[in-house]
TORKOL-4160 file (C-alpha; in steps of 0.2 Angstrom, whole numbers, padded with zeros to 4 digits, m for minus):
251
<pt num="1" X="m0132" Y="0033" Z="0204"/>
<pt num="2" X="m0143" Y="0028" Z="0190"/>
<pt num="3" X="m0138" Y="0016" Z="0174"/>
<pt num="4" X="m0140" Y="0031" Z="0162"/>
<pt num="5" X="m0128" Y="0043" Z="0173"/>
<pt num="6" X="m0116" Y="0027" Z="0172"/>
<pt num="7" X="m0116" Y="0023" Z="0156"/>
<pt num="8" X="m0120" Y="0035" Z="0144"/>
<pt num="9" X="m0115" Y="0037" Z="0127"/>
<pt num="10" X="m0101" Y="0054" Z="0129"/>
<pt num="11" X="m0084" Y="0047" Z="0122"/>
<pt num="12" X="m0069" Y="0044" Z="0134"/>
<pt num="13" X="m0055" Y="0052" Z="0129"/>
<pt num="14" X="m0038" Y="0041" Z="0129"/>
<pt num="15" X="m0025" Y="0054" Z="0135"/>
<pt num="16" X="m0009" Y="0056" Z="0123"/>
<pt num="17" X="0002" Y="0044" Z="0135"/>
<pt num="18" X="0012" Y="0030" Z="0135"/>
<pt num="19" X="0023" Y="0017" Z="0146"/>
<pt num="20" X="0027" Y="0005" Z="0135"/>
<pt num="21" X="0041" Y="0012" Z="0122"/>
<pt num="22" X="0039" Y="0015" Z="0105"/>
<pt num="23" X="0050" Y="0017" Z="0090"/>
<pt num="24" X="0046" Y="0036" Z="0088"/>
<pt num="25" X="0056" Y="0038" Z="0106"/>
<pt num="26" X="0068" Y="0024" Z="0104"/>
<pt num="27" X="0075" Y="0033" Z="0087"/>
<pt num="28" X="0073" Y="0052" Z="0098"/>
<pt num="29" X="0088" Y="0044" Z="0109"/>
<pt num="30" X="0099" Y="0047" Z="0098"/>
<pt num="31" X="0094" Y="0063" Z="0091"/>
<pt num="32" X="0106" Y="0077" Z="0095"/>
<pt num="33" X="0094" Y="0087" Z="0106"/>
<pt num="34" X="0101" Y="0085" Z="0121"/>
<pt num="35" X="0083" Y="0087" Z="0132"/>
<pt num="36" X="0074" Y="0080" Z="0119"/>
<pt num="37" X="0086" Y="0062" Z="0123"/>
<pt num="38" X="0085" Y="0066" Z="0140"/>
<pt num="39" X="0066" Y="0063" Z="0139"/>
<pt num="40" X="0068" Y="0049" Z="0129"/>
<pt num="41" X="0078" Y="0040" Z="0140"/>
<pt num="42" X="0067" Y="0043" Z="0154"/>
<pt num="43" X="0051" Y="0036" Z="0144"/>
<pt num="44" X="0063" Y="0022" Z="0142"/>
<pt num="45" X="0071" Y="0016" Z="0159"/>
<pt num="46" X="0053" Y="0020" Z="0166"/>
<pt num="47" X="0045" Y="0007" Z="0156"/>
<pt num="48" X="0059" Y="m0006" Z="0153"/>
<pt num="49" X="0071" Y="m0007" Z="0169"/>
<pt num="50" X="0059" Y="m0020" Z="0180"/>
<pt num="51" X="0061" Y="m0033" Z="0165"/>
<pt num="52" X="0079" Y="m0032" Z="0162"/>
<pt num="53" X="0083" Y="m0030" Z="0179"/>
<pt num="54" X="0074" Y="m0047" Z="0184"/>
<pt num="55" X="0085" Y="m0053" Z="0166"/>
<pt num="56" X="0100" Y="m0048" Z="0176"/>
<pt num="57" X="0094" Y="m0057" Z="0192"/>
<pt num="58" X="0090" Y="m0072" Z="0184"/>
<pt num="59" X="0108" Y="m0071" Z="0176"/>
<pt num="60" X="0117" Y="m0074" Z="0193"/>
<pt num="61" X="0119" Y="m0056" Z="0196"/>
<pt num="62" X="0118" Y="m0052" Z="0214"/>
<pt num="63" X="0105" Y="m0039" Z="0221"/>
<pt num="64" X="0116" Y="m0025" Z="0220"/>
<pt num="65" X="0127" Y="m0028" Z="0205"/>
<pt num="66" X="0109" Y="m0029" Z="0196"/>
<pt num="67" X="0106" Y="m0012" Z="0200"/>
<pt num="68" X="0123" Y="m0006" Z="0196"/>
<pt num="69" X="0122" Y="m0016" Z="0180"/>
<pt num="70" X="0103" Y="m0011" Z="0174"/>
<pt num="71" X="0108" Y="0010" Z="0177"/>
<pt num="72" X="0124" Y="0007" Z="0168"/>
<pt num="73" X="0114" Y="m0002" Z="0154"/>
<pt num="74" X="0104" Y="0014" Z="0153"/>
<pt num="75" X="0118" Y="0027" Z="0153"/>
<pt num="76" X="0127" Y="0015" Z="0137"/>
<pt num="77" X="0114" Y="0013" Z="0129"/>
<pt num="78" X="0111" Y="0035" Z="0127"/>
<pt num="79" X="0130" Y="0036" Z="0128"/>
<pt num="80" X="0135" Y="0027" Z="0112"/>
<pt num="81" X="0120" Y="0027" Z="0106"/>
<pt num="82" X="0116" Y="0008" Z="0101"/>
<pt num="83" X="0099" Y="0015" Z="0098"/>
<pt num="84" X="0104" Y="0020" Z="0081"/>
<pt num="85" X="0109" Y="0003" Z="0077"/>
<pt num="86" X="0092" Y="m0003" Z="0079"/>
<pt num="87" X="0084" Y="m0008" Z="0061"/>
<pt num="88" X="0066" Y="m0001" Z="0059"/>
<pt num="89" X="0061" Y="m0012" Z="0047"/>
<pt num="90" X="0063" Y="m0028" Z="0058"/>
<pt num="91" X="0060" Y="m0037" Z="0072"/>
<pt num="92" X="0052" Y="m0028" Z="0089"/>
<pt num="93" X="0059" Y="m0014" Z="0103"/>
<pt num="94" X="0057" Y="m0029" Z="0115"/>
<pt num="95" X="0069" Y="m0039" Z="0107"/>
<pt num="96" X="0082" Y="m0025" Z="0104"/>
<pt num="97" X="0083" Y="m0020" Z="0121"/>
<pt num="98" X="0085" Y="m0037" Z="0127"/>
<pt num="99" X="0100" Y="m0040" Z="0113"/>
<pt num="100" X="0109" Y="m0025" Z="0119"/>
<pt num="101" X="0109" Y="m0029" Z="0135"/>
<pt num="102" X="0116" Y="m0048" Z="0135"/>
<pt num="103" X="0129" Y="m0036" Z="0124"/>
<pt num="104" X="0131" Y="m0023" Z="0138"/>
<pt num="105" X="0132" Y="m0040" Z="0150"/>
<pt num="106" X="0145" Y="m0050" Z="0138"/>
<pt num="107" X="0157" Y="m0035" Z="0131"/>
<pt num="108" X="0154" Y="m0017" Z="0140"/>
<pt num="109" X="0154" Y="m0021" Z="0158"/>
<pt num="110" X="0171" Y="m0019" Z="0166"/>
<pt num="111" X="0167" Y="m0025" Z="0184"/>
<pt num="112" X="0185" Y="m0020" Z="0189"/>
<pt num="113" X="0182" Y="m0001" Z="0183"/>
<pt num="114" X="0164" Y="m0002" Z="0189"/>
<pt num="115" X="0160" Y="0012" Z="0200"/>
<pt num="116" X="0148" Y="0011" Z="0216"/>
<pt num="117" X="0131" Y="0021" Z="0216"/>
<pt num="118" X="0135" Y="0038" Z="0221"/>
<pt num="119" X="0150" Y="0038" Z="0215"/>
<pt num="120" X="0149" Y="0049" Z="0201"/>
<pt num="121" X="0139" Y="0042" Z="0189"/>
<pt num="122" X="0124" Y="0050" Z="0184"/>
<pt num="123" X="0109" Y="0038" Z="0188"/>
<pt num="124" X="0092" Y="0037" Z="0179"/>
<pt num="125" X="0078" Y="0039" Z="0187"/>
<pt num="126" X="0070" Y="0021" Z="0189"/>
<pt num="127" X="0065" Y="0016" Z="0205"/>
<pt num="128" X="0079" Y="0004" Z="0206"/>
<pt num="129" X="0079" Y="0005" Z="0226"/>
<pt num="130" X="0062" Y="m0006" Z="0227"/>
<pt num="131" X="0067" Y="m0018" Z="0215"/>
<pt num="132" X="0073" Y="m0031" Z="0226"/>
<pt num="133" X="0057" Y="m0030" Z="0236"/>
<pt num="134" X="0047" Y="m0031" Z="0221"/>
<pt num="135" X="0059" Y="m0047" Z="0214"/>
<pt num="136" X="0057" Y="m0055" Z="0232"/>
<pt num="137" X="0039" Y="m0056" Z="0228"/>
<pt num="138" X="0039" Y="m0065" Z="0213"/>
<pt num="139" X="0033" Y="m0083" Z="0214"/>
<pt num="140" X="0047" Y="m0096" Z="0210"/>
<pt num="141" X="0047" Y="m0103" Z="0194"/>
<pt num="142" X="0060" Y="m0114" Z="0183"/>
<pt num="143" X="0060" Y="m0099" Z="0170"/>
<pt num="144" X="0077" Y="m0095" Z="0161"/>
<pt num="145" X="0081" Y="m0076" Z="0162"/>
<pt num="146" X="0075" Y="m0076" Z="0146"/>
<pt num="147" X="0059" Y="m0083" Z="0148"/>
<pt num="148" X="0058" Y="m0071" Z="0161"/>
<pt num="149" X="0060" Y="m0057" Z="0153"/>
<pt num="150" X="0048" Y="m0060" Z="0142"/>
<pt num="151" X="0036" Y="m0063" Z="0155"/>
<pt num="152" X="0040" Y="m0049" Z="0164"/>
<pt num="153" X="0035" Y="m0035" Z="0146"/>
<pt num="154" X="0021" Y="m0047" Z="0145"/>
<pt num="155" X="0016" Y="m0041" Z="0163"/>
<pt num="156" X="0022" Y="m0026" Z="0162"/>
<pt num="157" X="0012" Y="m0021" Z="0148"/>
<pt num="158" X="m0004" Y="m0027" Z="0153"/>
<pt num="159" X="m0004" Y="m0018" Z="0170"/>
<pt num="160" X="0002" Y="m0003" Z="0158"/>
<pt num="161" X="m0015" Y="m0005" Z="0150"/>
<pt num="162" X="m0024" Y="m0010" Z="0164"/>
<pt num="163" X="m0019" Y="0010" Z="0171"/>
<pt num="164" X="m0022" Y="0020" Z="0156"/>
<pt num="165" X="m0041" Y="0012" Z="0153"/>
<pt num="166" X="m0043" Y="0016" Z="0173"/>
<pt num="167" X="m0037" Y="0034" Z="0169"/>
<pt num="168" X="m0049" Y="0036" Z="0155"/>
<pt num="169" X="m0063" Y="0032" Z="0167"/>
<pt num="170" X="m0058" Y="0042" Z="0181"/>
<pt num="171" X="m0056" Y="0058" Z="0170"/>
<pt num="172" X="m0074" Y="0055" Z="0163"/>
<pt num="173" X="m0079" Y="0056" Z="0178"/>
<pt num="174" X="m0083" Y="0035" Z="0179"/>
<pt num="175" X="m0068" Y="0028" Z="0191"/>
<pt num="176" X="m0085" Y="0018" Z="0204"/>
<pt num="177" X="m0090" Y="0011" Z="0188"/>
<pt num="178" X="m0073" Y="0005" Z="0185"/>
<pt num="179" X="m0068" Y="m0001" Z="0199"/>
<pt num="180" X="m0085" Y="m0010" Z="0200"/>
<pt num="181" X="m0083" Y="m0017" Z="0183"/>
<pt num="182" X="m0063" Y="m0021" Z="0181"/>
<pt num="183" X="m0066" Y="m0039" Z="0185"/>
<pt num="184" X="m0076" Y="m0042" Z="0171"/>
<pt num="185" X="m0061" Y="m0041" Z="0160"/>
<pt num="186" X="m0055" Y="m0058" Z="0163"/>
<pt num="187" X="m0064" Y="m0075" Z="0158"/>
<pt num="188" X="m0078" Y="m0075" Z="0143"/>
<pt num="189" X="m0094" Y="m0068" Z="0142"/>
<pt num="190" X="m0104" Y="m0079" Z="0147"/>
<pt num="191" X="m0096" Y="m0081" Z="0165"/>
<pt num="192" X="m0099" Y="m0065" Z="0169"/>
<pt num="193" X="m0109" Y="m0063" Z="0185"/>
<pt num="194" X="m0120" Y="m0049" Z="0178"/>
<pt num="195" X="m0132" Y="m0049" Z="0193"/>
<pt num="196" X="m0121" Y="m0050" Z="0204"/>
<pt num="197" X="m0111" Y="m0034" Z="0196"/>
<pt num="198" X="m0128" Y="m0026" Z="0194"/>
<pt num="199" X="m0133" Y="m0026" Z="0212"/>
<pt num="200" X="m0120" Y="m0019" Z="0218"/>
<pt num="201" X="m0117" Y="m0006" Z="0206"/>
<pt num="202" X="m0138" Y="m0002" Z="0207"/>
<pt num="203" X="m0140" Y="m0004" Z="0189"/>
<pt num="204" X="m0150" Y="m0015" Z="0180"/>
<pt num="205" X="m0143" Y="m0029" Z="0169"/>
<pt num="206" X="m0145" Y="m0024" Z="0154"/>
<pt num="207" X="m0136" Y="m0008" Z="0157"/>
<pt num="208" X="m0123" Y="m0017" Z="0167"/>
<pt num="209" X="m0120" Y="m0030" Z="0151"/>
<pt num="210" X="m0117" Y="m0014" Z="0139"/>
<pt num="211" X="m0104" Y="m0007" Z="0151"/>
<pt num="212" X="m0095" Y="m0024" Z="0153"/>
<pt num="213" X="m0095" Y="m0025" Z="0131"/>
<pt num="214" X="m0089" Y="m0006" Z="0131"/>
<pt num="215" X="m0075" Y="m0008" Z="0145"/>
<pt num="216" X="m0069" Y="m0023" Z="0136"/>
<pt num="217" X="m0069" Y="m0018" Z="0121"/>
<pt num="218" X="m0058" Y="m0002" Z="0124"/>
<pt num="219" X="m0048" Y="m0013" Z="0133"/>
<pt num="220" X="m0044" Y="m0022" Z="0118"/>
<pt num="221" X="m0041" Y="m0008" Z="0108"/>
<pt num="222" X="m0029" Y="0001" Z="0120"/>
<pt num="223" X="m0020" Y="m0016" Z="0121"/>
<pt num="224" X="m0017" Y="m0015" Z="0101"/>
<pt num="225" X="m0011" Y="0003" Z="0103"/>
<pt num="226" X="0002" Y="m0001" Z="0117"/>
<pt num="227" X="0008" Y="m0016" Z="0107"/>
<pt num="228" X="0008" Y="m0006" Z="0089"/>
<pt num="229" X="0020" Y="0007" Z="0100"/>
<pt num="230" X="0036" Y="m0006" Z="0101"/>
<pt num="231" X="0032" Y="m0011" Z="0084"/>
<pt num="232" X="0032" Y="m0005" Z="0063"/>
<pt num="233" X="0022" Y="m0012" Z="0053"/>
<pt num="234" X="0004" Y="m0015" Z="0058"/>
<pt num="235" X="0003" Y="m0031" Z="0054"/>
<pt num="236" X="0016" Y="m0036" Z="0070"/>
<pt num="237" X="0003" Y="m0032" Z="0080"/>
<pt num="238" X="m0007" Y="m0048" Z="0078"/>
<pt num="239" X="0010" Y="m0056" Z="0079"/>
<pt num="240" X="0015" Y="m0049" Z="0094"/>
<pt num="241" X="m0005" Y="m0051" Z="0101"/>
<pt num="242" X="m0002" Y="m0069" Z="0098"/>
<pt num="243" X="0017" Y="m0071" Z="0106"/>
<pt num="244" X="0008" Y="m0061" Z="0122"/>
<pt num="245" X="m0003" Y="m0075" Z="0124"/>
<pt num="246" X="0010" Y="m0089" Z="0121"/>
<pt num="247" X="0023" Y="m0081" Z="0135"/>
<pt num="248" X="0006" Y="m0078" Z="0148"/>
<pt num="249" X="m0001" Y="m0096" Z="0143"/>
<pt num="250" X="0017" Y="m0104" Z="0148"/>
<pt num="251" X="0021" Y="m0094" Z="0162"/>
């Protein structure tokens, strides 16, 4: 495939999708629409349950009290709808979620009246039943559950990004160039192994240079879009840019 076939000029187009929650769909939990909270609440146990579910795991919880406790979460959280407490001129949807939990763990959970899964309790649909898989896998670490969680949206979003900008190029037709190029989206500039990435590729430098500066560069900006969804103003989202790098630099 030749370098202009690769990396011509024709505009990828992001589709309208998110996995990160944003305030639009936070506040639609508690709109009285019943389908419309449904969807909500879907958007939002599909992007948050891993993070709070290692919280819960890191709190002492065992395996399958964590998975009891991170779908009851869910449930309270539409039920009695805490997401119309949430101020929207303050603070980030990260940080909301986590304080309603350590709530939902200090005040709402009645372990005595707890009922087991399948026993009648609606469940949400997270993927709950690979969790402890997934948590096995995690490297040890000295992290407090808080610290953990942060890490864990920190991940979480990245890899939400990382998805998205694969999408993009795989609907334009550019998934090989993608997947030839991903890489080059971590370390600086000038460690970039161009030749290397151009022999393989069969493109020349040059072209393969401008494909790396374009591929980052969307990279960037779908990063910026994911963090202004759990935010209000736009001026959080260099704030929360910066708090990204802090949690991944201590991790």
């Amino acid at each position: 495939m030749d370098s202009t076939e690769r990396t011509g000029s024709a505009p990828i187009h992001p589709r309208a999708v998110f996995a990160t929650t944003h305030w639009s769909v936070v506040l639609s939990a508690s709109d009285s629409d019943t389908h419309h909270a449904r969807d909500a609440l879907a958007c939002l146990c599909q992007s948050y349950w891993y993070p709070l579910y290692t919280y819960v795991r890191r709190r002492g919880y065992s395996a399958h009290d964590a998975q009891d406790l991170t779908q009851a979460f869910f449930l309270r959280l539409m039920e009695r709808h805490w997401v119309a407490d949430a101020d929207r001129e303050r603070g980030r949807f990260r940080t909301f979620l986590l304080t309603a939990l350590q709530r939902f763990l200090a005040d709402e959970w009645d372990r005595g009246r707890a009922q087991k899964r399948g026993g009648g309790v609606p469940h949400v649909p997270v993927q709950l039943d690979s969790a402890e898989i997934r948590y096995g896998h995690e490297p040890a670490d000295e992290l407090t559950p808080e610290q953990s969680y942060e890490r864990r949206w920190a991940l979480t979003l990245l890899d939400t990004v990382l998805q998205n900008l694969r999408a993009e190029y795989e609907r334009a037709g550019k998934g090989e160039l993608f997947a030839g190029l991903n890489s080059s989206l971590v370390g600086g500039r000038e460690t970039q192994p161009y030749a290397e990435l151009a022999a393989r590729l069969a493109m020349n430098e040059g072209a393969v240079k401008v494909a790396v500066h374009r591929l980052r560069k969307r990279y960037r900006q779908l990063l910026r879009d994911e963090i202004a969804r759990t935010t209000v103003a736009a001026g959080d989202v260099d704030d929360e840019l910066r708090h990204l790098f802090v949690v991944l630099a201590g991790a």
